[in-house]
Residue frames as a rotation matrix with the C-alpha (Angstrom) as fourth column:
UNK 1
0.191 0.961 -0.201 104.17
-0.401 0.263 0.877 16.45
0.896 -0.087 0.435 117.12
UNK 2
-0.620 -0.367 -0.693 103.32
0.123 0.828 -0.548 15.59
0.775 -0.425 -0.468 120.53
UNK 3
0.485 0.712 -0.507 101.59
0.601 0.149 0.785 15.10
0.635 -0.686 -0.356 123.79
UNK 4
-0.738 -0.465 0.489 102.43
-0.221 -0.519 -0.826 17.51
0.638 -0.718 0.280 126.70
UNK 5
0.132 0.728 -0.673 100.65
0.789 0.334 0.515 17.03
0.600 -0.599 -0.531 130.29
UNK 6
-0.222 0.025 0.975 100.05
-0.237 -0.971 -0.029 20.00
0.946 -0.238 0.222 133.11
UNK 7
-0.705 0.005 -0.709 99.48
0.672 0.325 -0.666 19.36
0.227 -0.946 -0.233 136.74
UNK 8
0.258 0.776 0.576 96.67
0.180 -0.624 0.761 22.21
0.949 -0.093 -0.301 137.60
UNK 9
0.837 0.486 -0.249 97.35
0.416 -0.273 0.867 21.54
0.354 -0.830 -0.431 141.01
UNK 10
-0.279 -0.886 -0.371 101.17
0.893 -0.381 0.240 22.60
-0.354 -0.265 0.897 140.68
UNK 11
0.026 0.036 0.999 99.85
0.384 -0.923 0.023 25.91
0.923 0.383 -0.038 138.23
UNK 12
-0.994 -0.105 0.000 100.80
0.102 -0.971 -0.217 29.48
0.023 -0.216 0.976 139.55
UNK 13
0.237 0.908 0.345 96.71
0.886 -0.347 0.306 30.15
0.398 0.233 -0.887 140.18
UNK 14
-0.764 -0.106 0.636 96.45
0.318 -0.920 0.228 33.96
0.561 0.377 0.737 139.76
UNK 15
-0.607 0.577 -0.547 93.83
0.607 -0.107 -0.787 35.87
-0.512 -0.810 -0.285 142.15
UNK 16
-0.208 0.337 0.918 90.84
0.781 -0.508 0.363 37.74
0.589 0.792 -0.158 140.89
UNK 17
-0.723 -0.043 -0.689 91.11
0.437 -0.802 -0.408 41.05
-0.535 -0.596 0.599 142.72
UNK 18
-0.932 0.283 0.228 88.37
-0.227 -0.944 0.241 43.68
0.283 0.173 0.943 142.86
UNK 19
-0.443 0.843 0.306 84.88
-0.617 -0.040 -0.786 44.46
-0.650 -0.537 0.538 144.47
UNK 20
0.275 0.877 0.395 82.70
-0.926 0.351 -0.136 41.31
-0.258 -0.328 0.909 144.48
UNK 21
0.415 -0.482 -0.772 85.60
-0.044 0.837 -0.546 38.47
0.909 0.260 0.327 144.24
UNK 22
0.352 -0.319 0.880 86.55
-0.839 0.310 0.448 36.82
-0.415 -0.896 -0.159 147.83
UNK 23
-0.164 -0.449 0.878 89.20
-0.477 0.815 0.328 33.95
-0.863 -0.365 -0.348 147.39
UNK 24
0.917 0.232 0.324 88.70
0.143 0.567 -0.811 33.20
-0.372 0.790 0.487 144.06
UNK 25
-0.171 -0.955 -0.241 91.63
-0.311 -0.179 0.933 32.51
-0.935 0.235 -0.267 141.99
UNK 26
0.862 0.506 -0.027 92.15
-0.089 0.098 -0.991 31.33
-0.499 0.857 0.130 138.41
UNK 27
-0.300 -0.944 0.139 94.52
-0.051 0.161 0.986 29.71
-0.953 0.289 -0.097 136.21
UNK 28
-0.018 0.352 -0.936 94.29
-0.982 -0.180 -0.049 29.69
-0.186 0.919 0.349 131.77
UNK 29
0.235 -0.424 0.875 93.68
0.033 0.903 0.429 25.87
-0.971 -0.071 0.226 130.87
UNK 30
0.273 -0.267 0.924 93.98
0.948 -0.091 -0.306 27.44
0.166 0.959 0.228 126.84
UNK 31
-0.441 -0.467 -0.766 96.16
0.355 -0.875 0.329 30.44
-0.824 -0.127 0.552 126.50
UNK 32
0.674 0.477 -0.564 94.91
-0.522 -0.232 -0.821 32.75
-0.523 0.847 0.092 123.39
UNK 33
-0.226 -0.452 0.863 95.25
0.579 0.650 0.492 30.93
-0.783 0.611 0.115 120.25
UNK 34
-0.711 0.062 -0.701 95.09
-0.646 -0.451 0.615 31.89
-0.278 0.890 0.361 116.70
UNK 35
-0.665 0.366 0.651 92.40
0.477 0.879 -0.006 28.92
-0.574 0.306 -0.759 116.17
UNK 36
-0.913 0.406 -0.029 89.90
-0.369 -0.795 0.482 29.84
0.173 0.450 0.876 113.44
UNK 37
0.300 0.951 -0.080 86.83
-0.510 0.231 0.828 27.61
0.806 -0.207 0.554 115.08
UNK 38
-0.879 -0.257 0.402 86.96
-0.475 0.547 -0.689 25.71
-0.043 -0.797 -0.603 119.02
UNK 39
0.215 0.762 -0.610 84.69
-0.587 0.601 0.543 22.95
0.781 0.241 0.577 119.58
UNK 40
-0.401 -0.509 0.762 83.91
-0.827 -0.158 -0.540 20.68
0.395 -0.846 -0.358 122.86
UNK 41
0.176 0.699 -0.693 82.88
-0.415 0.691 0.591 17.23
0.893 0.183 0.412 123.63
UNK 42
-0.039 0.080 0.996 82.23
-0.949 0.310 -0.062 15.36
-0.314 -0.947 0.064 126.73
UNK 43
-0.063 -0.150 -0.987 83.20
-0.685 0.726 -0.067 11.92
0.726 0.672 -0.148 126.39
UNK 44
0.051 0.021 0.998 82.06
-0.959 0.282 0.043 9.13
-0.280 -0.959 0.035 128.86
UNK 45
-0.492 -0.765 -0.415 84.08
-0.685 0.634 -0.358 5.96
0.537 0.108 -0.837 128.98
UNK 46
0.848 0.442 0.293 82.29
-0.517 0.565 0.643 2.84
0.118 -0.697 0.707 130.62
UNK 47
0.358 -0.215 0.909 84.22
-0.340 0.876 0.341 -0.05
-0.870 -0.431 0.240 132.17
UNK 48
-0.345 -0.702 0.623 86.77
0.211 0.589 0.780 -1.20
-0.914 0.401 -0.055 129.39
UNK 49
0.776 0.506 0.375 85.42
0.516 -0.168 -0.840 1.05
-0.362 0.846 -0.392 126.90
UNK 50
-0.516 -0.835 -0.193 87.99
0.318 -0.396 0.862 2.87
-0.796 0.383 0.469 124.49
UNK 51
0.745 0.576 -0.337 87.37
-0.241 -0.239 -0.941 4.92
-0.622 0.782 -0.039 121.19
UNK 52
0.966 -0.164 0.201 89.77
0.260 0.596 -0.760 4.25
0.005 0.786 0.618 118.11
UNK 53
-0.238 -0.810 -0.536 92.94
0.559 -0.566 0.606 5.12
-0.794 -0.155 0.587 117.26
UNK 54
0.849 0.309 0.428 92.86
0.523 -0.604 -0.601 8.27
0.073 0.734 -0.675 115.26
UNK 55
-0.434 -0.628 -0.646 94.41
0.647 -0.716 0.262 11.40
-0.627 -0.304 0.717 114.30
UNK 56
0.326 0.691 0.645 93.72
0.929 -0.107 -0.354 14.62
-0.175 0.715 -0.677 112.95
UNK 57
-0.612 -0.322 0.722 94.23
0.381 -0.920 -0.087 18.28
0.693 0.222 0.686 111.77
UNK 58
0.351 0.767 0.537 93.31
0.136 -0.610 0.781 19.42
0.926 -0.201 -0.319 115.06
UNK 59
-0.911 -0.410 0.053 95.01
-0.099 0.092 -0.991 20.32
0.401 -0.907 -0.125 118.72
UNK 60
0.374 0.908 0.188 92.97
-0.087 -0.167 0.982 18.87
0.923 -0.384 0.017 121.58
UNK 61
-0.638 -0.474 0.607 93.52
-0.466 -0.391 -0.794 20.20
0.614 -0.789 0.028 124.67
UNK 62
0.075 0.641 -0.764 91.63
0.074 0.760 0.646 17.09
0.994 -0.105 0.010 127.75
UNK 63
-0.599 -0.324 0.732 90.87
-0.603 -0.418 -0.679 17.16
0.526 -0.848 0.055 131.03
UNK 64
-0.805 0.416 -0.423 89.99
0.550 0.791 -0.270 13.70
0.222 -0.450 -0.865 133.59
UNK 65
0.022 0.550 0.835 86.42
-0.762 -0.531 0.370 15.30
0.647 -0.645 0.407 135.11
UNK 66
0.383 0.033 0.923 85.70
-0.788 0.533 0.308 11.79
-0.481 -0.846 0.230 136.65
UNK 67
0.984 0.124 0.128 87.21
-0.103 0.982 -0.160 8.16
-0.145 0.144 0.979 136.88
UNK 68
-0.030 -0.984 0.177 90.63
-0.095 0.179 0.979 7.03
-0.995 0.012 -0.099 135.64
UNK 69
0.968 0.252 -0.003 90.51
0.022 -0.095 -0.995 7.52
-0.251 0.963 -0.098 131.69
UNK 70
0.357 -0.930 0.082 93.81
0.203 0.163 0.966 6.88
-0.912 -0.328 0.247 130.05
UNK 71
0.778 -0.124 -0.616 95.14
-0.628 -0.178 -0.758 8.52
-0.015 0.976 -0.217 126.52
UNK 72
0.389 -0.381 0.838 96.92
0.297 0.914 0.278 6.09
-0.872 0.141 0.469 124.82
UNK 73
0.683 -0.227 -0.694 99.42
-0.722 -0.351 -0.596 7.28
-0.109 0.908 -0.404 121.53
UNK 74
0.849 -0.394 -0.353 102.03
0.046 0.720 -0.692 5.11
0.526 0.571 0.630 119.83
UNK 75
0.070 -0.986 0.152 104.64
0.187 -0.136 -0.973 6.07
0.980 0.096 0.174 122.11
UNK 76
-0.959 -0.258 0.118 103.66
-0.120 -0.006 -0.993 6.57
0.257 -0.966 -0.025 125.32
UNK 77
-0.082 0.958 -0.275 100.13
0.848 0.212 0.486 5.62
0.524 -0.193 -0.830 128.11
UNK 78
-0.721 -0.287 0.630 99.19
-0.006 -0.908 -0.420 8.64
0.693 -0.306 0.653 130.07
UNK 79
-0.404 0.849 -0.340 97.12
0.836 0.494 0.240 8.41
0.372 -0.187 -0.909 132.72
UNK 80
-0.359 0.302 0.883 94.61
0.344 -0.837 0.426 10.94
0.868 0.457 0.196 133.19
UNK 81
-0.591 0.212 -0.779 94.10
0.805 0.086 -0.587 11.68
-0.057 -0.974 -0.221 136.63
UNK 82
0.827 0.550 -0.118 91.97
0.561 -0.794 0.233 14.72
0.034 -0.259 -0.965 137.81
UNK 83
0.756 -0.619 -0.210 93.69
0.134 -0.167 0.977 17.64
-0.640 -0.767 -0.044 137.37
UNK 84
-0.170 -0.763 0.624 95.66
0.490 0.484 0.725 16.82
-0.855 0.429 0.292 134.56
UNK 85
0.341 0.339 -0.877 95.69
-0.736 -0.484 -0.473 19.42
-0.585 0.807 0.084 131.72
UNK 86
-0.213 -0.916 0.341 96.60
0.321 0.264 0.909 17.34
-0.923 0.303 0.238 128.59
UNK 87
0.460 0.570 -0.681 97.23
-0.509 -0.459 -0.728 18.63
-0.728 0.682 0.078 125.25
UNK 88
-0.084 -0.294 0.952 97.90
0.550 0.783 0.290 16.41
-0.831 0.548 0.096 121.71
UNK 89
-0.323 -0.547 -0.772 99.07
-0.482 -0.607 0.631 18.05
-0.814 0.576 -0.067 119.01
UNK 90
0.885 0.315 -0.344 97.44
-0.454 0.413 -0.789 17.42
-0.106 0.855 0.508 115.23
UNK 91
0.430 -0.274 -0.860 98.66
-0.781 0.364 -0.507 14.61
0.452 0.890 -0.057 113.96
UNK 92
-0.660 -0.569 0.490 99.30
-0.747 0.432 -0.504 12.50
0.075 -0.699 -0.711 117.08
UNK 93
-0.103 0.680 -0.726 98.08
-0.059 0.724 0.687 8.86
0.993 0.114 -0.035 116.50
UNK 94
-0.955 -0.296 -0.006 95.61
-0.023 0.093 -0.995 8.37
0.295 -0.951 -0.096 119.80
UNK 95
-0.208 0.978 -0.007 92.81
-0.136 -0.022 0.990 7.06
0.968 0.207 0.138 122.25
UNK 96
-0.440 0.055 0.896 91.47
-0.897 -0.065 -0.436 7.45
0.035 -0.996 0.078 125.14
UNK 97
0.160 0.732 -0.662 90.06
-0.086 0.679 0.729 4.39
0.983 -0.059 0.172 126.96
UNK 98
0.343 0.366 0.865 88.63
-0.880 -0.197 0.433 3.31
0.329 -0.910 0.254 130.65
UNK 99
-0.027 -0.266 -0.964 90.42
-0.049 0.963 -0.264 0.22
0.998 0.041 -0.039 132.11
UNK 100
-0.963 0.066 0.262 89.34
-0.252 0.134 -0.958 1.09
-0.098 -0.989 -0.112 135.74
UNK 101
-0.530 0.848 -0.002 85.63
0.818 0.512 0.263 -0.15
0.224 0.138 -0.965 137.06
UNK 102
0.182 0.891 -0.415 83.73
0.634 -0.429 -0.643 2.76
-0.751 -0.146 -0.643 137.30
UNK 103
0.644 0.091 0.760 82.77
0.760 -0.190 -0.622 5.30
0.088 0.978 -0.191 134.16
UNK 104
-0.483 -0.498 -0.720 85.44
0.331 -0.865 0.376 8.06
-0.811 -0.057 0.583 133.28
UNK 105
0.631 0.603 0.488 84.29
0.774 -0.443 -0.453 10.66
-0.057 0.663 -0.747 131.79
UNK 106
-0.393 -0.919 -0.032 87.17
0.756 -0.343 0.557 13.39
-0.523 0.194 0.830 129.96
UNK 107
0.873 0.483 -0.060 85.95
0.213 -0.490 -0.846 16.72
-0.438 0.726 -0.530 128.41
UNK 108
-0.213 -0.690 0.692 87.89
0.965 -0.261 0.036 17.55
0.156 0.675 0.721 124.69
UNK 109
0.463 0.367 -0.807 88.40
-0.210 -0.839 -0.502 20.99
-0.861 0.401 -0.312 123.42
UNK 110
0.422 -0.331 0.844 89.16
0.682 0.729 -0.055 21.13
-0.597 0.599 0.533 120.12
UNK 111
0.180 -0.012 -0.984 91.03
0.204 -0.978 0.049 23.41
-0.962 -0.210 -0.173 118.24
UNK 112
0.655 -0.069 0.752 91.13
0.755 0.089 -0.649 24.32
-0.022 0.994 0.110 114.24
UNK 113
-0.073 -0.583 -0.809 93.76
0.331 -0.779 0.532 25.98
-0.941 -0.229 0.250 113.03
């Protein structure tokens, strides 16, 4: 069990070649999975809000959209900058919460295996 993070702006971004793509590129933020259902929530964080600790029987793969949102597990803080792919393995006790002054707002994916 654990937490891994991703830089986006270090990824390899891959070009999308052929007739009606100019400058577009593209990087995977989920590779294929074997999951047997995905699910997605948008989660917005006011000022010194936080949600519980939890865990579950589920990988979620998070990404900062806005603010300074910060996952939080028994072992380590993580801030979420923009950018930041992170993913948390089922069973990792963890929560996200907002300890800057404007709202952050983090979108989940979830994955069932």
């Amino acid at each position: 069990m654990d937490v891994k993070t991703r830089k986006l702006s270090k990824d390899e971004w891959e070009p999308w070649l052929g007739e009606g793509y100019k400058a577009a590129y593209s990087t995977m933020m989920i590779q294929k999975t074997s999951a047997s259902a995905v699910s997605t929530r948008i989660i917005k964080l006011n000022p010194g809000g936080h949600t519980e600790t939890h865990s579950h029987e589920r990988l979620h793969h998070v990404i900062a959209l806005e603010g300074d949102p910060m996952l939080e597990t028994d072992t380590e803080n993580i801030l979420l900058d923009r950018l930041t792919l992170v993913k948390i393995d089922s069973g990792v006790p963890h929560r996200f919460m907002n300890k800057g002054k404007t709202p952050a707002i983090i979108l989940v994916i979830n994955l069932f295996q």
